[in-house]
C-alpha positions in Angstrom: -49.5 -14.5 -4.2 -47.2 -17.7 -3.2 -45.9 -17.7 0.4 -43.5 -20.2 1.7 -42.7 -21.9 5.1 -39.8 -20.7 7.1 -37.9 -23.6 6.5 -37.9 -22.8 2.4 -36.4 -19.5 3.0 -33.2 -18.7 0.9 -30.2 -18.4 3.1 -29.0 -15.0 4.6 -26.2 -13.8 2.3 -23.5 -14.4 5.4 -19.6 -13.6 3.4 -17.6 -11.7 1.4 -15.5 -13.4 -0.8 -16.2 -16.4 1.3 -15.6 -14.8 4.7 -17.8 -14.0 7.1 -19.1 -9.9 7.1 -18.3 -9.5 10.7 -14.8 -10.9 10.7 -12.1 -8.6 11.9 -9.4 -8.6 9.0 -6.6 -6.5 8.4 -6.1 -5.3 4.6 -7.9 -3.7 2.0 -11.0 -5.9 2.4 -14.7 -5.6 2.5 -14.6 -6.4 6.6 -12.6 -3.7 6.9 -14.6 -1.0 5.4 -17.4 -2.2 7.5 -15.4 -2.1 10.8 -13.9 1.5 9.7 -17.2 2.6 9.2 -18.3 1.5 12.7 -15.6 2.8 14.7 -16.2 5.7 12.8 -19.5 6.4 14.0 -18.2 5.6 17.4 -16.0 8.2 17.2 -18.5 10.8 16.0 -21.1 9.7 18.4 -18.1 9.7 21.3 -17.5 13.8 20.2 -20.8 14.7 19.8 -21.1 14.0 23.7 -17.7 15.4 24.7 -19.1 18.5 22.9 -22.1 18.5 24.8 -20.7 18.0 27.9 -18.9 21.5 27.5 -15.3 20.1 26.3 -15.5 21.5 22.6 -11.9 21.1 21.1 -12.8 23.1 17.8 -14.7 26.1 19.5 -11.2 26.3 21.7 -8.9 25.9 18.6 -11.2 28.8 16.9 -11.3 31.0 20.4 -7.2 30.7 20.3 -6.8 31.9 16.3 -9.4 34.3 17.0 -7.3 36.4 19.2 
C-alpha cells in the first residue's frame, strides 16, 4: 500500500458551482439547502427543549380539541 505526505494530499472539495459551501446566499442554490437544513435542526433541537421544559404547544392544541 502507497501512502503520501501531507503536503500531496488532494485539495478539500471547498464550492458549489464555484462558491464557497458555507456562503449565505439567497435563491434556489446548493448554500441554501445547506443553511435550511441547519436552521432546521435548530429549530427541532430548540422544541425538543421547550417540550421538555413543560411548554408543549401540541399536547395543548390536542388538550383544547379534545374537549
Amino acid at each position: 500500500m502507497e501512502t503520501r505526505s501531507s503536503t500531496d494530499l488532494p485539495p478539500v472539495a471547498k464550492a458549489y458551482n464555484g462558491v464557497d459551501r458555507n456562503a449565505f446566499l439567497f435563491g434556489w442554490t446548493p448554500q441554501a439547502e445547506i443553511w435550511n437544513g441547519r436552521l432546521a435542526a435548530i429549530g427541532f433541537l430548540g422544541y425538543l427543549l421547550w417540550d421538555l421544559a413543560g411548554y408543549s404547544v401540541l399536547r395543548d392544541v390536542l388538550h383544547i380539541i379534545s374537549y
